[in-house]
TITOR-303123 format. One record per residue: z, x, y of N, C-alpha, C, CB in turn; residue number from 0. Coordinates in Angstrom, 3 decimals. Each point is the difference from the previous one (the first is absolute). Glycine has a CB too. Layout:
<vexmar n_zz="Z" n_xx="X" n_yy="Y" ca_zz="Z" ca_xx="X" ca_yy="Y" c_zz="Z" c_xx="X" c_yy="Y" cb_zz="Z" cb_xx="X" cb_yy="Y" k="NUM"/>
...
***
This chain:
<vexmar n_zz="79.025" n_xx="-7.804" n_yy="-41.708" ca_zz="-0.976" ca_xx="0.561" ca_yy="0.904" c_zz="0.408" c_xx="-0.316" c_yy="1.442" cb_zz="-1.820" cb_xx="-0.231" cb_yy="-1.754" k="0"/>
<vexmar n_zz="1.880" n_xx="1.159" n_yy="2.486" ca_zz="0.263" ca_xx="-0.004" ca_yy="1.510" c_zz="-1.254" c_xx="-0.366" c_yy="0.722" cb_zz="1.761" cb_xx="1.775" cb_yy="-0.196" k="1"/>
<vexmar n_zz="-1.581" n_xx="-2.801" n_yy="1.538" ca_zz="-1.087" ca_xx="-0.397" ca_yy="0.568" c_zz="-0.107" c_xx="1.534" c_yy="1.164" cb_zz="0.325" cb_xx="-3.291" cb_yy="-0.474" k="2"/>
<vexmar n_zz="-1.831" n_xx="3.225" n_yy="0.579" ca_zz="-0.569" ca_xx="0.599" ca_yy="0.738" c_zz="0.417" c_xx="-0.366" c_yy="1.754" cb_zz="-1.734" cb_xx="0.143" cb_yy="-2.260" k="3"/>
<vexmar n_zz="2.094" n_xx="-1.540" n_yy="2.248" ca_zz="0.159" ca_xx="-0.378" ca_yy="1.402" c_zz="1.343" c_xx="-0.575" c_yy="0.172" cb_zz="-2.410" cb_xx="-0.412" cb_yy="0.289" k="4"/>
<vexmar n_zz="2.728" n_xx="0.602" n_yy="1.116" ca_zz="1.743" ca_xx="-0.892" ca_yy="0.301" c_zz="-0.644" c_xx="-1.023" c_yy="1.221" cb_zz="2.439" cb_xx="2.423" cb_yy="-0.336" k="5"/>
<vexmar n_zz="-1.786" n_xx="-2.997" n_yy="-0.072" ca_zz="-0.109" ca_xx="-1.826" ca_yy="0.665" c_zz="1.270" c_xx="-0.408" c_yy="0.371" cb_zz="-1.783" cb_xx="-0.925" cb_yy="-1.572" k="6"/>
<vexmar n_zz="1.696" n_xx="0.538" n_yy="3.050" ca_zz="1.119" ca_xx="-0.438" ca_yy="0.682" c_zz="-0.392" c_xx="-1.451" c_yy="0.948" cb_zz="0.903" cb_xx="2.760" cb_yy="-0.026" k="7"/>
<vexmar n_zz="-0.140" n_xx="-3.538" n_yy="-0.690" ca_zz="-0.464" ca_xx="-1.527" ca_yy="0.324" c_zz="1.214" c_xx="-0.102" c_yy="0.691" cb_zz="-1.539" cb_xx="-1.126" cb_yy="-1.987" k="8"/>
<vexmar n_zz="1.167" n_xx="0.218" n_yy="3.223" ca_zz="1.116" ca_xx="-0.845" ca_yy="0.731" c_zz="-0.306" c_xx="-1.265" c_yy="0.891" cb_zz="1.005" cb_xx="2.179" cb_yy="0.016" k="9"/>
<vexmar n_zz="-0.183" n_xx="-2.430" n_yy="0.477" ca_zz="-0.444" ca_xx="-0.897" ca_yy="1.408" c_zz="0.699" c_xx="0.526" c_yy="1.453" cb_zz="-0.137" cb_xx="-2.270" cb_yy="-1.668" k="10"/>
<vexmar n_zz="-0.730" n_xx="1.455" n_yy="2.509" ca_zz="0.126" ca_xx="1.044" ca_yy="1.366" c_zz="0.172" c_xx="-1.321" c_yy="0.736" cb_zz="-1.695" cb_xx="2.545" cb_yy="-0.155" k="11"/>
<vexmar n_zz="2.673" n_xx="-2.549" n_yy="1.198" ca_zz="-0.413" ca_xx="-1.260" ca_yy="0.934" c_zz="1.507" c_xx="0.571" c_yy="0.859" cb_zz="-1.615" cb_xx="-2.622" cb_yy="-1.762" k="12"/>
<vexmar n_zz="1.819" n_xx="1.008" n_yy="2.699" ca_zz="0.836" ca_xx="0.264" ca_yy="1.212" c_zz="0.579" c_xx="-0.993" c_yy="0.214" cb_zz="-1.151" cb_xx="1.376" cb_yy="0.931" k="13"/>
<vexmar n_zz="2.478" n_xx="-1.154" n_yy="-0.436" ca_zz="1.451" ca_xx="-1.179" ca_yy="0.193" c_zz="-0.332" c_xx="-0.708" c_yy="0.800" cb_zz="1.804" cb_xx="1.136" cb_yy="-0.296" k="14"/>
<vexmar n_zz="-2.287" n_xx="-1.361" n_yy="1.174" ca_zz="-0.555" ca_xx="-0.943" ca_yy="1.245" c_zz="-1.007" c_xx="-1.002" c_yy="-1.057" cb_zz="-0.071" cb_xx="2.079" cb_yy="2.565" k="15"/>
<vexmar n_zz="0.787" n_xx="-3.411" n_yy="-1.941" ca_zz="-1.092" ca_xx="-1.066" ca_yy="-0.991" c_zz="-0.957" c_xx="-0.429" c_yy="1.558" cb_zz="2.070" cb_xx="-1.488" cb_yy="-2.643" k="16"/>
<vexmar n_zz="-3.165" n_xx="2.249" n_yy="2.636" ca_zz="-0.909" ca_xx="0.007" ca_yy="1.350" c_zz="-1.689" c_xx="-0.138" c_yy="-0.506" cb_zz="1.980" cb_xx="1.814" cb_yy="1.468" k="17"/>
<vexmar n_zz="-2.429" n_xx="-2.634" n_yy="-1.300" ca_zz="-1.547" ca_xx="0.291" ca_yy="0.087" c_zz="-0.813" c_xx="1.371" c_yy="0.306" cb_zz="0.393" cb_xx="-2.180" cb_yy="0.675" k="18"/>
<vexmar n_zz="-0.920" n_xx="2.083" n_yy="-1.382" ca_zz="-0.467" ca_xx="1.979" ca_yy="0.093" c_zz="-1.721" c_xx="-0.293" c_yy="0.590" cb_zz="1.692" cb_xx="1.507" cb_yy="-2.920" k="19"/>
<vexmar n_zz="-1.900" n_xx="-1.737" n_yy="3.987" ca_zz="-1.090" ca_xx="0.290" ca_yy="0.391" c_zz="-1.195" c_xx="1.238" c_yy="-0.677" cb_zz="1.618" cb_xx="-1.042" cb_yy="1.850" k="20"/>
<vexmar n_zz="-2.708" n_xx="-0.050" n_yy="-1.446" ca_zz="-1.502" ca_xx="0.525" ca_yy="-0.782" c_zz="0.108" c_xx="1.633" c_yy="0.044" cb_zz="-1.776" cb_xx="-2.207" cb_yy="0.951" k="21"/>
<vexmar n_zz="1.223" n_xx="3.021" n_yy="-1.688" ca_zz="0.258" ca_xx="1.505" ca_yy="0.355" c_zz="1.169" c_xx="0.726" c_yy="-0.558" cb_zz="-1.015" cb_xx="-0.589" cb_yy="1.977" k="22"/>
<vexmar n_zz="1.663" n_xx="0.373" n_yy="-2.436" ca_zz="1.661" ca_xx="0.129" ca_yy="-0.215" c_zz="-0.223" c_xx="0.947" c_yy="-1.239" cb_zz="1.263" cb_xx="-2.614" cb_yy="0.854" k="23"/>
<vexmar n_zz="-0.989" n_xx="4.155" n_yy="-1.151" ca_zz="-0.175" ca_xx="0.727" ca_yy="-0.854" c_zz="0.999" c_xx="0.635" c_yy="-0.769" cb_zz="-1.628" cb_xx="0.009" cb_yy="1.187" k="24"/>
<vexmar n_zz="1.828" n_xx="-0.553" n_yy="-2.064" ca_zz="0.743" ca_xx="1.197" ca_yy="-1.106" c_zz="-0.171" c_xx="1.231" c_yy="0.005" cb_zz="-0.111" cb_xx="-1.324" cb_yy="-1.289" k="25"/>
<vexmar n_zz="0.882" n_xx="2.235" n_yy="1.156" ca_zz="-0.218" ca_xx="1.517" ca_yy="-0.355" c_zz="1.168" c_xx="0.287" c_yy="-1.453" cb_zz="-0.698" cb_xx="0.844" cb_yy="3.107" k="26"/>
<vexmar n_zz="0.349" n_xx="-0.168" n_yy="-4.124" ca_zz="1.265" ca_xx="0.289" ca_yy="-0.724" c_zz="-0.726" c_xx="1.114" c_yy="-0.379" cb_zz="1.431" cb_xx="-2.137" cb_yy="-0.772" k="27"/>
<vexmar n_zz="-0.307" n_xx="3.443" n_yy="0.389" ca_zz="-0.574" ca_xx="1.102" ca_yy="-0.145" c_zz="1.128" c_xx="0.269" c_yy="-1.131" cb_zz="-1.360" cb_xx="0.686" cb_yy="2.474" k="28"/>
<vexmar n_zz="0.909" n_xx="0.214" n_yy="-3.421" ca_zz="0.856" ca_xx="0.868" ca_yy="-1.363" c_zz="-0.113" c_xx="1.547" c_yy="0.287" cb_zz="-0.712" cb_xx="-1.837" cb_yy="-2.046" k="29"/>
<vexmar n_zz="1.902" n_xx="2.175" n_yy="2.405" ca_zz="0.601" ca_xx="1.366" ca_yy="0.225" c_zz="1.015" c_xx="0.986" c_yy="-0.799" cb_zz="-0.457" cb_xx="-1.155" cb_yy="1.823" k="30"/>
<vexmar n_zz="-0.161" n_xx="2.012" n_yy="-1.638" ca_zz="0.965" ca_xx="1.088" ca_yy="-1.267" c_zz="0.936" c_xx="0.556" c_yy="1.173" cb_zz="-2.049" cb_xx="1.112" cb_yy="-2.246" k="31"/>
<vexmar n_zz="2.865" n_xx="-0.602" n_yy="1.384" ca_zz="1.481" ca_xx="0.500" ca_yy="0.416" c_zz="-0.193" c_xx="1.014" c_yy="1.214" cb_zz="1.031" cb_xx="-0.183" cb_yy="-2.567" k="32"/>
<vexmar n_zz="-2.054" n_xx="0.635" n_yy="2.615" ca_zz="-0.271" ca_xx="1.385" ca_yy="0.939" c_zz="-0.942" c_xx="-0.793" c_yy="0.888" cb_zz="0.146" cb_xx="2.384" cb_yy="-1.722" k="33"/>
<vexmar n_zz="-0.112" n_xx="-3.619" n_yy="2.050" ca_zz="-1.308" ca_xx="-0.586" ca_yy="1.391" c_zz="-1.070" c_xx="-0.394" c_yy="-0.722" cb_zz="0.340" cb_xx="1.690" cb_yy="1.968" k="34"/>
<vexmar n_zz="-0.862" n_xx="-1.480" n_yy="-2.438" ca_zz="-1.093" ca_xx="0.584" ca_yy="-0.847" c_zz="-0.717" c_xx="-1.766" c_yy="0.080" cb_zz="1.330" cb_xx="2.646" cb_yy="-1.973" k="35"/>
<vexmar n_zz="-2.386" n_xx="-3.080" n_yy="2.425" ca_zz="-0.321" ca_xx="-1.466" ca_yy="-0.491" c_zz="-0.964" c_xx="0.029" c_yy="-1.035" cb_zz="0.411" cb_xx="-0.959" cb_yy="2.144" k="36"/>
<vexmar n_zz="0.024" n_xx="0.276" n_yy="-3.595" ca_zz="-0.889" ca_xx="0.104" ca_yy="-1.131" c_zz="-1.163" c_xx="-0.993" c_yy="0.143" cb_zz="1.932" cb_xx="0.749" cb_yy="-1.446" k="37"/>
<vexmar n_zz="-1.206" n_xx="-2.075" n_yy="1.929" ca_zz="-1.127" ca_xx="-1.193" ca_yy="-0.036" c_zz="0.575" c_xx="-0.875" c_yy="1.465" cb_zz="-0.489" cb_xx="-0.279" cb_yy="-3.250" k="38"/>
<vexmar n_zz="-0.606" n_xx="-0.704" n_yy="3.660" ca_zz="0.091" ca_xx="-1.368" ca_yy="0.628" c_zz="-0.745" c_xx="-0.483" c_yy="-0.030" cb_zz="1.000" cb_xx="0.238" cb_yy="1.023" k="39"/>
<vexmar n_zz="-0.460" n_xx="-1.409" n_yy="-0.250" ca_zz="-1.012" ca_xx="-1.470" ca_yy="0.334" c_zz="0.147" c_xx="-0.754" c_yy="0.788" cb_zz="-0.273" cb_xx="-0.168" cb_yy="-1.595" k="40"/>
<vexmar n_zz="-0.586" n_xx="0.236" n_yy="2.021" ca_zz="0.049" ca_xx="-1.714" ca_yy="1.467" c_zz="-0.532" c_xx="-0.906" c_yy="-0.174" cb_zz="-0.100" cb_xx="0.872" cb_yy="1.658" k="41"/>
<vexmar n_zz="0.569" n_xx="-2.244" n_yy="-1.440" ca_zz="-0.332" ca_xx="-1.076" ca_yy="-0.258" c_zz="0.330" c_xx="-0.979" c_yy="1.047" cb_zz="0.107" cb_xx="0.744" cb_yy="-2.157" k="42"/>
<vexmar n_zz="-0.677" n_xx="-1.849" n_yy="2.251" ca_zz="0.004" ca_xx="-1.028" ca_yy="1.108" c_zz="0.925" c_xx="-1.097" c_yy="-0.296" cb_zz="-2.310" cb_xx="0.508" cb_yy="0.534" k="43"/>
<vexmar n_zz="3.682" n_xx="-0.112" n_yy="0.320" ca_zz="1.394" ca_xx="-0.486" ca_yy="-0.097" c_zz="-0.235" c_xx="-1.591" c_yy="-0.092" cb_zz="1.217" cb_xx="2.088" cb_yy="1.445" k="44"/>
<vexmar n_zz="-2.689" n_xx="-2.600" n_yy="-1.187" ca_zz="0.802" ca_xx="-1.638" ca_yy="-0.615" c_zz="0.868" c_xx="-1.330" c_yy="1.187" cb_zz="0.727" cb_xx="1.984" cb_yy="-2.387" k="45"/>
<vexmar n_zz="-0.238" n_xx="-2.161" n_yy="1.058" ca_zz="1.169" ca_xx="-0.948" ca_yy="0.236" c_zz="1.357" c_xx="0.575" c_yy="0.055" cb_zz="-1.317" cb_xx="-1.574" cb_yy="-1.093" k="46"/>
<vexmar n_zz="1.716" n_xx="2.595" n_yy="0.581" ca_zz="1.287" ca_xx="0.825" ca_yy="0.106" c_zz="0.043" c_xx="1.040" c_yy="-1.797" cb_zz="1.594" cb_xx="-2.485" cb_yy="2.070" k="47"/>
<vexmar n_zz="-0.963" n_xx="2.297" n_yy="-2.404" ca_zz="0.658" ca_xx="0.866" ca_yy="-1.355" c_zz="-1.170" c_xx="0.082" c_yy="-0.749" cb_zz="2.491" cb_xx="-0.844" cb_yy="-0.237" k="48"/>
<vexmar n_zz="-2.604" n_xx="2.205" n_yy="-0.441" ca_zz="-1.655" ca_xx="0.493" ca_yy="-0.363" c_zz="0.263" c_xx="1.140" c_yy="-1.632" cb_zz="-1.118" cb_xx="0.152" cb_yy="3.482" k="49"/>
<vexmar n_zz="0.635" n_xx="-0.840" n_yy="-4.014" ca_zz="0.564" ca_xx="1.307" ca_yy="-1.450" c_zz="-0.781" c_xx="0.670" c_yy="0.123" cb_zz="0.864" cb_xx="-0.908" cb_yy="-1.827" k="50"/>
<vexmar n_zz="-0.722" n_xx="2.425" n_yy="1.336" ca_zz="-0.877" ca_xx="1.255" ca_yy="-0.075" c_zz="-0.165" c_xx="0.803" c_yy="-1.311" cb_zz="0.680" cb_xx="0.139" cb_yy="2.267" k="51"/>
<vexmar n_zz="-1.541" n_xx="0.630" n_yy="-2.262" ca_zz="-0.215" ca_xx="0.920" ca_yy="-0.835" c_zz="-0.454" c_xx="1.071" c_yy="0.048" cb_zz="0.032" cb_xx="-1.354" cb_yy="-0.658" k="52"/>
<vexmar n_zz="0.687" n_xx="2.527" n_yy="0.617" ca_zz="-0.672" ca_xx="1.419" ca_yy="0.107" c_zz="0.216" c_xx="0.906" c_yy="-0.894" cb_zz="0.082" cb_xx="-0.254" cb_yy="1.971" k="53"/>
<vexmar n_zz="-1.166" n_xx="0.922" n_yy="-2.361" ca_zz="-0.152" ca_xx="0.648" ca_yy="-1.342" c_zz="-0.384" c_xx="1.635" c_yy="0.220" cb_zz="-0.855" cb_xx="-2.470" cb_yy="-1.101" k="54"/>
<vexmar n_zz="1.761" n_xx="3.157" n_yy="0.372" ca_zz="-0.847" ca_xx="1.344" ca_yy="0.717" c_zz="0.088" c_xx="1.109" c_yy="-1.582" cb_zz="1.088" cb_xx="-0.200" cb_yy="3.461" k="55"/>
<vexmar n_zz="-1.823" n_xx="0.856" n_yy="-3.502" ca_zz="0.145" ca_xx="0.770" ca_yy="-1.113" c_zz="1.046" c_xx="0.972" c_yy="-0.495" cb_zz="-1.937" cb_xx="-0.423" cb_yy="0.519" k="56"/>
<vexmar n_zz="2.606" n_xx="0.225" n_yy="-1.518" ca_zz="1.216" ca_xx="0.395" ca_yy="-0.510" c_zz="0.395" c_xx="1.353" c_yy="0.108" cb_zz="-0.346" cb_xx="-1.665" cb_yy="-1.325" k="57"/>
<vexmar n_zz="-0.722" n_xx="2.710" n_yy="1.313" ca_zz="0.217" ca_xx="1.281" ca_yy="0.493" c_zz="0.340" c_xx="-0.078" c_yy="1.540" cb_zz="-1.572" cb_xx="0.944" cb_yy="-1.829" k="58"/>
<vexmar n_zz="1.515" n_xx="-1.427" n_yy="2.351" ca_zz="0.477" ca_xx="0.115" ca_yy="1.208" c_zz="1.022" c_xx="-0.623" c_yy="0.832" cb_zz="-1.798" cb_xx="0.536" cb_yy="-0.354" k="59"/>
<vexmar n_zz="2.743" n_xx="-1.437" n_yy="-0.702" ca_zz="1.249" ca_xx="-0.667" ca_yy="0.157" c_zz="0.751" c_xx="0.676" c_yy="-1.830" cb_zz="-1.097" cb_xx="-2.821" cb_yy="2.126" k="60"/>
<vexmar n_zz="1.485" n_xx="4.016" n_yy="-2.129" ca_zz="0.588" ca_xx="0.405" ca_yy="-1.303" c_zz="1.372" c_xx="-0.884" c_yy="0.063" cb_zz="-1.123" cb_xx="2.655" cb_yy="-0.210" k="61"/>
<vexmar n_zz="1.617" n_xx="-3.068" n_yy="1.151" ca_zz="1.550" ca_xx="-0.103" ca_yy="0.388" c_zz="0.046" c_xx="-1.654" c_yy="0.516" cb_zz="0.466" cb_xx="2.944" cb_yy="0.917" k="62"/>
<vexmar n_zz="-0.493" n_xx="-3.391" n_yy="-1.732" ca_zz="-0.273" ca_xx="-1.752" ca_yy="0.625" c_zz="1.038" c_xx="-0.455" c_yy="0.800" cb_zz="-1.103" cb_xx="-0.799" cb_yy="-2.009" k="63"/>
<vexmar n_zz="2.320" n_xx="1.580" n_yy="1.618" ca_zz="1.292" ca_xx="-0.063" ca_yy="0.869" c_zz="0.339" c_xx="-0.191" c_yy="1.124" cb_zz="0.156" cb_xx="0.932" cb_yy="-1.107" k="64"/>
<vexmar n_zz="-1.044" n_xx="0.039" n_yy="1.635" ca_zz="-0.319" ca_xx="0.685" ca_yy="1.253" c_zz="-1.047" c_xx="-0.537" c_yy="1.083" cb_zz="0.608" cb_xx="1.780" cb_yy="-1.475" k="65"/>
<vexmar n_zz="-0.838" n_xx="-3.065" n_yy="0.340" ca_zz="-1.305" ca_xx="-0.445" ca_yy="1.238" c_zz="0.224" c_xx="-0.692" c_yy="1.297" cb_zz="-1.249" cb_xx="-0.334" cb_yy="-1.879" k="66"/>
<vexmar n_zz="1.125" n_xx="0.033" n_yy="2.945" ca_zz="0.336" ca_xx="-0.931" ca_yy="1.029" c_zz="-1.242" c_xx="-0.408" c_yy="0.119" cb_zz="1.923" cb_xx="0.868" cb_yy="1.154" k="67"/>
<vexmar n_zz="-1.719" n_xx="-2.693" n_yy="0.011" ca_zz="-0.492" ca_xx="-0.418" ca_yy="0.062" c_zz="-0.122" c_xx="0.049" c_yy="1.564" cb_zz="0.292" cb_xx="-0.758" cb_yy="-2.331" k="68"/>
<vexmar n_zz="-1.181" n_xx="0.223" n_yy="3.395" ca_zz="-0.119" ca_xx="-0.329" ca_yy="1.575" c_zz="-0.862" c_xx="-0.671" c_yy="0.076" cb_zz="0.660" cb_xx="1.632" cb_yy="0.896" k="69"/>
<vexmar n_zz="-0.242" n_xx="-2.852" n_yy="0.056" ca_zz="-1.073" ca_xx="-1.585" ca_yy="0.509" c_zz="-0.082" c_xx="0.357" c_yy="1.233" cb_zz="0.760" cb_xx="-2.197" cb_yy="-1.311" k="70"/>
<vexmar n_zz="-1.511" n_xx="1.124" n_yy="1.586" ca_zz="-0.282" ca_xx="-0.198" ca_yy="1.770" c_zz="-0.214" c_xx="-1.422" c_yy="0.014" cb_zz="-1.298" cb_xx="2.297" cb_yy="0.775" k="71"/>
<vexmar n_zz="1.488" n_xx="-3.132" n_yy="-0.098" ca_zz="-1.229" ca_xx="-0.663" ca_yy="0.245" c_zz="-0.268" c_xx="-0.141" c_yy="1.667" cb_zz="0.339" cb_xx="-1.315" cb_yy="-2.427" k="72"/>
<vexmar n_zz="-1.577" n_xx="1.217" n_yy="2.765" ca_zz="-0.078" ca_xx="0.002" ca_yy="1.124" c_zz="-1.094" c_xx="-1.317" c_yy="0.652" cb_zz="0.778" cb_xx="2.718" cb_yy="-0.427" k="73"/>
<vexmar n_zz="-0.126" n_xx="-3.512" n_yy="1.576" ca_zz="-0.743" ca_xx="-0.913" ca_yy="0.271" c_zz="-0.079" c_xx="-0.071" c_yy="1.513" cb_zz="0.494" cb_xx="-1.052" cb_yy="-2.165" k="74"/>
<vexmar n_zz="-1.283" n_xx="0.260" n_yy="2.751" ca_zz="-0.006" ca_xx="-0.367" ca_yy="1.206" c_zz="1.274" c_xx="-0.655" c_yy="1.149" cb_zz="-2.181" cb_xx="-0.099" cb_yy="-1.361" k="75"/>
<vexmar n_zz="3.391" n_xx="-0.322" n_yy="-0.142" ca_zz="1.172" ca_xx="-0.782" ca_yy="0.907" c_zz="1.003" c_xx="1.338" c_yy="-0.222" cb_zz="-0.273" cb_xx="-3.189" cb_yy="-0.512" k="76"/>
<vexmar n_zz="0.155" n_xx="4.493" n_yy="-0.055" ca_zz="1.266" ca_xx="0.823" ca_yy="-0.249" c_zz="-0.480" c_xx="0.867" c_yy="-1.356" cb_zz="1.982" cb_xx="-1.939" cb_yy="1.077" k="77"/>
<vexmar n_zz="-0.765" n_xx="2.995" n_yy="-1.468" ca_zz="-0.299" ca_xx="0.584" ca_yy="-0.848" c_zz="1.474" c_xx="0.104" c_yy="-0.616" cb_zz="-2.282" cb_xx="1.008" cb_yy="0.987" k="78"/>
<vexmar n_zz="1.916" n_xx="-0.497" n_yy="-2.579" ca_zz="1.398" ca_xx="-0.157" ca_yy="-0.994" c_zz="-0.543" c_xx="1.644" c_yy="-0.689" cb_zz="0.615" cb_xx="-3.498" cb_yy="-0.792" k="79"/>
<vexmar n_zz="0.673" n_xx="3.366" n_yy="0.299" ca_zz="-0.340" ca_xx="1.144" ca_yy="-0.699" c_zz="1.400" c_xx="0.816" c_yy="-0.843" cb_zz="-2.120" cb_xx="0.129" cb_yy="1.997" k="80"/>
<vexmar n_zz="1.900" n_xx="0.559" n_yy="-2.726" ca_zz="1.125" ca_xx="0.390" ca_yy="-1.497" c_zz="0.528" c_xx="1.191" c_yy="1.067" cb_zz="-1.457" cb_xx="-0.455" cb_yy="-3.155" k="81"/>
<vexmar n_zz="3.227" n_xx="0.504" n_yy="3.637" ca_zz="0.133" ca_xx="1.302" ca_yy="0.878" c_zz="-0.063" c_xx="0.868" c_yy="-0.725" cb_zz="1.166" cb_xx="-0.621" cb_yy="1.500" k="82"/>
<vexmar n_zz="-1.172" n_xx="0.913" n_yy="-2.863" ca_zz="0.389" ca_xx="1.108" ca_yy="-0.515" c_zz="-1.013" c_xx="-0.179" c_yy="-1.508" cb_zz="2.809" cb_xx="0.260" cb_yy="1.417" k="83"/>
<vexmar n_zz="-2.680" n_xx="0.646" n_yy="-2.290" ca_zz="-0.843" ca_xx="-0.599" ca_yy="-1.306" c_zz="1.152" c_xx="-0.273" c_yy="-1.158" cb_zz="-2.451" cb_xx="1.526" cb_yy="0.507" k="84"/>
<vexmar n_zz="1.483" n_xx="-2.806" n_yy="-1.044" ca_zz="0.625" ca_xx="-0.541" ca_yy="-0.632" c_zz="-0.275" c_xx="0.240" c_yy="-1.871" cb_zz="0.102" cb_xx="-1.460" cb_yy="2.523" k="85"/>
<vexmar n_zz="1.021" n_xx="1.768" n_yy="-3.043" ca_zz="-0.096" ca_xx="0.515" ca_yy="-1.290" c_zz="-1.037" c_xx="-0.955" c_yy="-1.278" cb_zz="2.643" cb_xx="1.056" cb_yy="0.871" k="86"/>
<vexmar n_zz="-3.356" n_xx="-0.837" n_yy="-1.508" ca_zz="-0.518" ca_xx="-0.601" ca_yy="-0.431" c_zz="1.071" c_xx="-0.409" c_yy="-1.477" cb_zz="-2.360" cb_xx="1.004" cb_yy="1.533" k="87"/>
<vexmar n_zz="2.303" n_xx="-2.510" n_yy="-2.068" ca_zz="0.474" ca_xx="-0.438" ca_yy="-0.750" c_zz="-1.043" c_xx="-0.451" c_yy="-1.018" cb_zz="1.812" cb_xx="-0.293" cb_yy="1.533" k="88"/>
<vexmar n_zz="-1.398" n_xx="0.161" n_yy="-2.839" ca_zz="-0.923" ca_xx="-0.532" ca_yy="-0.710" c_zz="0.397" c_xx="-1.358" c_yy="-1.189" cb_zz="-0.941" cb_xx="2.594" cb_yy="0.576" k="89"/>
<vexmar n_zz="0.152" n_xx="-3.623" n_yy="-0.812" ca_zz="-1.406" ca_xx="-0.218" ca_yy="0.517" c_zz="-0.403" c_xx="-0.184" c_yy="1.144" cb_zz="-0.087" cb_xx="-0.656" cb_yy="-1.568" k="90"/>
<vexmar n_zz="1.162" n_xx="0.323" n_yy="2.521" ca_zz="-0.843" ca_xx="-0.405" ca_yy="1.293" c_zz="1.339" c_xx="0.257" c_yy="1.057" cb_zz="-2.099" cb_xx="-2.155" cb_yy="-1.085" k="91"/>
<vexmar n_zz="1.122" n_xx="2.435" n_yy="2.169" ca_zz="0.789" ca_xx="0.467" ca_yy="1.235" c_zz="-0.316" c_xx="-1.355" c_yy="0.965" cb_zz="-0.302" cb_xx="3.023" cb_yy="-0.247" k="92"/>
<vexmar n_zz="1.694" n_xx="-3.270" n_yy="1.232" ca_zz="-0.210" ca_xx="-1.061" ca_yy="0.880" c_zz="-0.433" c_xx="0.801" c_yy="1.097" cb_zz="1.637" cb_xx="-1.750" cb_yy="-0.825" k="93"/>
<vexmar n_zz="-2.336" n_xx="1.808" n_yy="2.142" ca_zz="0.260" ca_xx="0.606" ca_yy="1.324" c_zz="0.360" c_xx="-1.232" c_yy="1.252" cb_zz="-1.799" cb_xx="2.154" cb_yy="-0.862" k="94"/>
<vexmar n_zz="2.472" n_xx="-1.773" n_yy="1.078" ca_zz="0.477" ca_xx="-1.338" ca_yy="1.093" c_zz="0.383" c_xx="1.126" c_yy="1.346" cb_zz="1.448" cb_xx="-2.365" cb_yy="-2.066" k="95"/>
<vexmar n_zz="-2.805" n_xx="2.074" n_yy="2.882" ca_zz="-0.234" ca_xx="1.077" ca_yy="1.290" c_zz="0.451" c_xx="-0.525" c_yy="0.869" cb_zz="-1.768" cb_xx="0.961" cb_yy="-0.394" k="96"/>
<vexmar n_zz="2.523" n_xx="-0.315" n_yy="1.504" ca_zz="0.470" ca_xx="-0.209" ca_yy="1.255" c_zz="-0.346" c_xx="-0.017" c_yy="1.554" cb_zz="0.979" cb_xx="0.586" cb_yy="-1.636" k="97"/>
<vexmar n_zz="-1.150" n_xx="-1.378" n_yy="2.065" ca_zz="-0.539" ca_xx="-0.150" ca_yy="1.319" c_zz="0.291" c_xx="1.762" c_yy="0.890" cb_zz="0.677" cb_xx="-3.303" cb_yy="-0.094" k="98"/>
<vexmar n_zz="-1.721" n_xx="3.828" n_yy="0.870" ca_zz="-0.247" ca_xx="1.179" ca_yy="0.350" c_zz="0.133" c_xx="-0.199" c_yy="1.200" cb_zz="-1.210" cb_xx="0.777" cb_yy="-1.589" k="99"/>
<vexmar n_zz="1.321" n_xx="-0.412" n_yy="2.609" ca_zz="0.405" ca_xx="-0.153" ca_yy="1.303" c_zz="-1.294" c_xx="1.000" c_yy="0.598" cb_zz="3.036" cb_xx="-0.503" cb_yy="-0.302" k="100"/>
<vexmar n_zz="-4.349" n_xx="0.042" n_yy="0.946" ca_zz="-0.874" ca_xx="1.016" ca_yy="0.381" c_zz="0.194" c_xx="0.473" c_yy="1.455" cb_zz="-1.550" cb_xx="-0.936" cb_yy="-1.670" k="101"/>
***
């Protein structure tokens, strides 16, 4: 029996070993091959490195292949972020985002 839903677990965080001030937000988003955003989530970046989970209904990822992934995080000292999207792996995808130059 085929599940009804696709689930893409990972962790999200950033190369700088820096204190992440109060406010500090995750973004991770699940994208189909054509732009398309199926699912996200934001969450409150913490202490640094943050696992995720986004789930979106299987009719609308036919091609799991094809899925990409895109982070952000954005805080008060700077911003990081995935330049390009990143292929989803399974069971789990790392994202290790890059300082953004605003």
């Amino acid at each position: 029996m085929t599940s009804n839903i696709v689930t893409v677990n990972g962790t999200v965080g950033i190369r700088e070993r820096i204190a992440l001030p109060e406010g500090s937000v995750f973004t991770v988003k699940l994208v189909a091959h054509d732009g398309e955003v199926l699912a996200g989530a934001a969450f409150d970046a913490g202490v640094g490195d943050a696992d995720f989970t986004l789930t979106v209904d299987a009719a609308d990822a036919p091609n799991r292949k094809k899925l990409g992934l895109w982070a952000k995080l954005t805080s008060s000292v700077g911003t990081w972020g995935t330049p390009e999207l990143v292929h989803v792996y399974e069971p789990l995808t790392d994202l290790l985002l890059v300082r953004v130059e605003n």
